[in-house]
Phi, psi and omega in degrees: 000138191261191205260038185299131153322104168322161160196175195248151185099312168287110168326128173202161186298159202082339177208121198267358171237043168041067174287141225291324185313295182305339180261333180289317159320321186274335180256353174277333186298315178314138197275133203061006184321278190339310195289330190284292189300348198246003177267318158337296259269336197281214199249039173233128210264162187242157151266184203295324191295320182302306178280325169334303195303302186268020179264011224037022176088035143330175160238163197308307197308339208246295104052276206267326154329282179283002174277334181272020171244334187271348173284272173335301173306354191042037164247341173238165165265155170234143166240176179319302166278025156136183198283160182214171171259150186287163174293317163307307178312320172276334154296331171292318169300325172295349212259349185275338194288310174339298187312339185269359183252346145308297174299332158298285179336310201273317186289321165284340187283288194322329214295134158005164115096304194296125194309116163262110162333120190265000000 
């Protein structure tokens, strides 16, 4: 698959007639997506060193990939002060938070020490 913007309508893996579920699954899927939305999410918008910084020192090249495939997708916007997620784009993230609360849960099931069920 080439570093093309995933879109519904459009072949992406998994699906060759880009059913829509399957092209989000495919651009979220992509390494630091998430992570680029989830340093967005309060209401301050970052520049590109600042999301690096708090990316862990991505690299630029990749850095700069995924702010244009988040771009192209319209979930984030870049304004004078730095990138911000778009109004979809904060709704797509509201709709991600269940998962972080899943994911405690599941990380205390997981933990050391704890007696596994049979």
């Amino acid at each position: 698959m080439s570093n093309r913007t995933p879109k519904p309508g459009k072949a992406v893996r998994g699906s060759r007639t880009g059913r829509p579920i399957m092209a989000l699954l495919e651009l979220l899927g992509r390494r630091w997506m998430l992570r680029i939305m989830w340093e967005l999410r309060g209401d301050t918008a970052l520049g590109f060193r600042e999301l690096q910084s708090v990316c862990d020192g991505m690299s630029p090249s990749v850095l700069s990939q995924r702010l244009r495939e988040l771009c192209d997708a319209e979930i984030l916007a870049m304004s004078d002060a730095g990138y911000l997620l778009t109004a979809d784009g904060r709704n797509l993230l509201h709709l991600l938070v269940p998962l972080q609360s899943w994911a405690e849960r599941w990380a205390r099931r997981s933990s050391p020490g704890r007696a596994r069920k049979k």
